[in-house]
C-alpha positions as CSV (number, residue, x, y, z in Angstrom):
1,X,69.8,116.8,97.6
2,X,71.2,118.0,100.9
3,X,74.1,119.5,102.3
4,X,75.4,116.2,102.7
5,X,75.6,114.9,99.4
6,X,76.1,118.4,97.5
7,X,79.3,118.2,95.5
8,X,82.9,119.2,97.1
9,X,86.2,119.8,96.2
10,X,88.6,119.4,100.1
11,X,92.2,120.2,99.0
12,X,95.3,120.4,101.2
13,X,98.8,120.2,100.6
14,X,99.3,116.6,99.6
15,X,95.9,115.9,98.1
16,X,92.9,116.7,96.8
17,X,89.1,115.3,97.2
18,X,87.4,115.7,94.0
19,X,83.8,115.1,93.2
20,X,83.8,111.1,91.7
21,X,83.4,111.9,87.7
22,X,83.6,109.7,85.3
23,X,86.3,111.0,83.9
24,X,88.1,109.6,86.7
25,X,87.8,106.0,85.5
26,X,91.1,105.6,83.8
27,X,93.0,107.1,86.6
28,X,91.6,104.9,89.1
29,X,92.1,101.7,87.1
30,X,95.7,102.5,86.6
31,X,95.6,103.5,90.0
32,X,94.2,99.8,91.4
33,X,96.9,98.2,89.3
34,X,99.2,99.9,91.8
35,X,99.9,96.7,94.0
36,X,96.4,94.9,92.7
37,X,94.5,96.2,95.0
38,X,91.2,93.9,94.2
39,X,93.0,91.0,95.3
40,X,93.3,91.4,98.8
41,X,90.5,88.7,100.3
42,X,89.7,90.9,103.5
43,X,88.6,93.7,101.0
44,X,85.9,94.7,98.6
45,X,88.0,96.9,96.2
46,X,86.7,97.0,92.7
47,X,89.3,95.5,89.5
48,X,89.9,97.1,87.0
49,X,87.3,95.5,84.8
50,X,84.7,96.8,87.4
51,X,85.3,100.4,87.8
52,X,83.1,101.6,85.8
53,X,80.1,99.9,87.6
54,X,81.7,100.9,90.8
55,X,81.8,104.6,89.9
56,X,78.0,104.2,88.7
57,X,76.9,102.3,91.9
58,X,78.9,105.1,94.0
59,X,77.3,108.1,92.0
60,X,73.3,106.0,92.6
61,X,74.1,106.2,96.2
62,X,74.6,109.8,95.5
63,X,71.6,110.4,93.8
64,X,69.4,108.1,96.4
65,X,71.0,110.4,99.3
66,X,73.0,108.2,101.2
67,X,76.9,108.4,99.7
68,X,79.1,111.3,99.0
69,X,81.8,110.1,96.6
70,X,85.4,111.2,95.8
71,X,88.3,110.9,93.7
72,X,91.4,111.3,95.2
73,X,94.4,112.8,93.5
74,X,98.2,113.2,94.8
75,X,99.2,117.1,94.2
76,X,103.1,115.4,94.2
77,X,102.0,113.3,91.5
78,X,99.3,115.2,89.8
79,X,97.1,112.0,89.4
80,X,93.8,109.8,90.8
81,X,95.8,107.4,93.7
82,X,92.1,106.3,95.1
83,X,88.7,106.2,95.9
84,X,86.9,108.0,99.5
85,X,83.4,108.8,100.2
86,X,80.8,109.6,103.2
87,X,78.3,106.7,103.1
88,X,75.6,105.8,105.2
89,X,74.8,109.2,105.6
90,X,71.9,110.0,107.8
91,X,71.2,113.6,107.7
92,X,68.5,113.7,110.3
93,X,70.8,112.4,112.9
94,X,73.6,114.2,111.6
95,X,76.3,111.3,111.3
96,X,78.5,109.7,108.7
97,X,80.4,107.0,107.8
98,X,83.9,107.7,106.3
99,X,84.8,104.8,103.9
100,X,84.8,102.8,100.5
101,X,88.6,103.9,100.9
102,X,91.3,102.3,99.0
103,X,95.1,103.9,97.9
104,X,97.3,103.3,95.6
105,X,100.4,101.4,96.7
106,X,103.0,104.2,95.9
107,X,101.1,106.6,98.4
108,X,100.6,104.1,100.8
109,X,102.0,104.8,104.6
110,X,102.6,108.6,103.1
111,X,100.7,111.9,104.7
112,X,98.4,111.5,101.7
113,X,95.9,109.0,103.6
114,X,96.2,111.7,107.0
115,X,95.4,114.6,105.2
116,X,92.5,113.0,103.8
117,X,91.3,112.1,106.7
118,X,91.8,115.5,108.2
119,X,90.4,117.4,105.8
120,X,87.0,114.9,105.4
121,X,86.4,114.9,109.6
122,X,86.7,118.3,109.2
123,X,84.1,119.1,106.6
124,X,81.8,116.8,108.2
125,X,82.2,118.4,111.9
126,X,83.1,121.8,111.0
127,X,80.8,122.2,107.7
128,X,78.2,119.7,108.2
129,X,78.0,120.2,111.7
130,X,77.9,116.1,112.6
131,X,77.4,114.9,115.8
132,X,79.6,111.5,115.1
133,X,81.5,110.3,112.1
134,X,81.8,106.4,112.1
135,X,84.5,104.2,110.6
136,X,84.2,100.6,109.6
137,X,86.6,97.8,109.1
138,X,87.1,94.2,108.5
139,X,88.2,92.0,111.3
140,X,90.8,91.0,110.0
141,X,92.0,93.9,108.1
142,X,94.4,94.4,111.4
143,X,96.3,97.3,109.3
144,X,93.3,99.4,108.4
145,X,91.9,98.8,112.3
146,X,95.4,100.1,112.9
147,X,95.0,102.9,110.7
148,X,91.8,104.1,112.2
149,X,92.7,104.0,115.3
150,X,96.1,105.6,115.1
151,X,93.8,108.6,113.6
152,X,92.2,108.9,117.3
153,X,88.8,107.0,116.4
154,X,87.7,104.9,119.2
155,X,86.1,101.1,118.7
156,X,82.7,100.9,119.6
157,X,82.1,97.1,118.7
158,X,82.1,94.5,116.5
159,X,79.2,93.5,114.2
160,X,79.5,89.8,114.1
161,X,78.6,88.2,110.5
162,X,77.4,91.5,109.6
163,X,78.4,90.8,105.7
164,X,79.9,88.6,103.4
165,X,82.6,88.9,101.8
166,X,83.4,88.3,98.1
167,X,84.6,85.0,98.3
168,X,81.3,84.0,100.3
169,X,82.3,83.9,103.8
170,X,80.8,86.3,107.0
171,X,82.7,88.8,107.6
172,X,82.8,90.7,111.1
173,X,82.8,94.1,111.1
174,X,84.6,96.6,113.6
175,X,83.0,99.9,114.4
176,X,85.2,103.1,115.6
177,X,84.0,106.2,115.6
178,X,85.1,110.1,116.6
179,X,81.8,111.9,118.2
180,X,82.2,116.0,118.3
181,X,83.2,116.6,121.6
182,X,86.2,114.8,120.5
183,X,86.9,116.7,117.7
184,X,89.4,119.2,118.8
185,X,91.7,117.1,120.2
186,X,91.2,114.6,117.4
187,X,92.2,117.7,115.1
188,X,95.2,118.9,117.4
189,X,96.2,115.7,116.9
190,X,96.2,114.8,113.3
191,X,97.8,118.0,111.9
192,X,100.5,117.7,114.6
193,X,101.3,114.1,113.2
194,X,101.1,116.2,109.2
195,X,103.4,119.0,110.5
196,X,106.4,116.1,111.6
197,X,105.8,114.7,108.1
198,X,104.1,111.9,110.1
199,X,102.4,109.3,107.2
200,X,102.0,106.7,109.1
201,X,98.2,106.4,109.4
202,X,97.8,104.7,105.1
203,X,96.9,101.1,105.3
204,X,96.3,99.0,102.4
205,X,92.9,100.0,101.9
206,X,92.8,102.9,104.6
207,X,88.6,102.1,106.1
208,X,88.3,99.1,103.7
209,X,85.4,99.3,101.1
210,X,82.4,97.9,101.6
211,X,78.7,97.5,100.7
């Protein structure tokens, strides 16, 4: 195991990133019931009846080396509003993807989704000491391409029928990513939006999950 998939706790003020558990499985069912989440087509968030096997498949990826997985929990609330990880984790080359995200409704377009954001870009630059941390959407997820972008990612491309979705049709996928020398500014940035109470940034599924 390396630095990169070693257990974490990231807290803040709104939220906390707690190392995925199974314990967390009954607050992240109730907490995909909040809007039914799983039925959005443009995503790949798990149902209720399926998160169990998505916590295992999330805690194998984990144990292969190439996903770091969280829970994430409101500190207004007290309980598990979603899911976050770093996947595709290359350690060699020192980069990340930021994603398998999905929120609650409730704390949707609240500084919950900013703050996680902040507080996993910085880990990764600050702790892991990345050279690029990548975020990946759906085409036509236009509120999560939104999302990222309003964070101060930049697109790189588009993968074109890069995966299929649930329903059996391609899916294109859009690539942003923030590389280190942007980092500071990128920084400046987000906790200037969290000091004017700025919440903004949560789409439906915030970088949609994906496999």
């Amino acid at each position: 195991m390396t630095a990169f998939t070693q257990a974490v706790t990231l807290s803040g003020r709104h939220a906390a990133l707690e190392p995925l558990a199974f314990d967390h499985h009954d607050g992240l069912v109730a907490a995909v019931r909040d809007g039914d989440l799983w039925k959005l087509w443009y995503t790949a968030v798990p149902s209720p009846e399926g998160m169990r096997e998505e916590i295992e498949r999330r805690l194998a990826l984990q144990q292969a080396g190439s996903m770091l997985p969280f829970a994430v929990r409101s500190l207004t609330g007290k309980k598990i509003v979603g899911m976050t990880t770093y996947m595709n984790i290359d350690a060699k080359s020192r980069r990340v993807e930021i994603g398998s995200t999905w929120y609650a409704r409730s704390v949707q377009r609240t500084p919950l989704n900013s703050e996680c954001k902040l507080m996993l870009l910085t880990h990764a630059f600050e702790t892991l000491k990345c050279i690029a941390v990548e975020f990946r959407t759906g085409f036509f997820n236009f509120p999560s391409r939104r999302a990222i972008e309003r964070l101060g990612a930049k697109q790189d491309g588009i993968l074109r029928s890069h995966q299929r979705y649930a329903d059996g049709s391609l899916r294109d996928t859009v690539v942003f990513s923030v590389i280190a020398q942007e980092w500071p500014a990128v920084k400046r940035h987000l906790e200037f939006k969290l000091a004017e109470g700025g919440g903004g940034d949560a789409s439906a599924t915030g970088s949609t999950a994906h496999r």
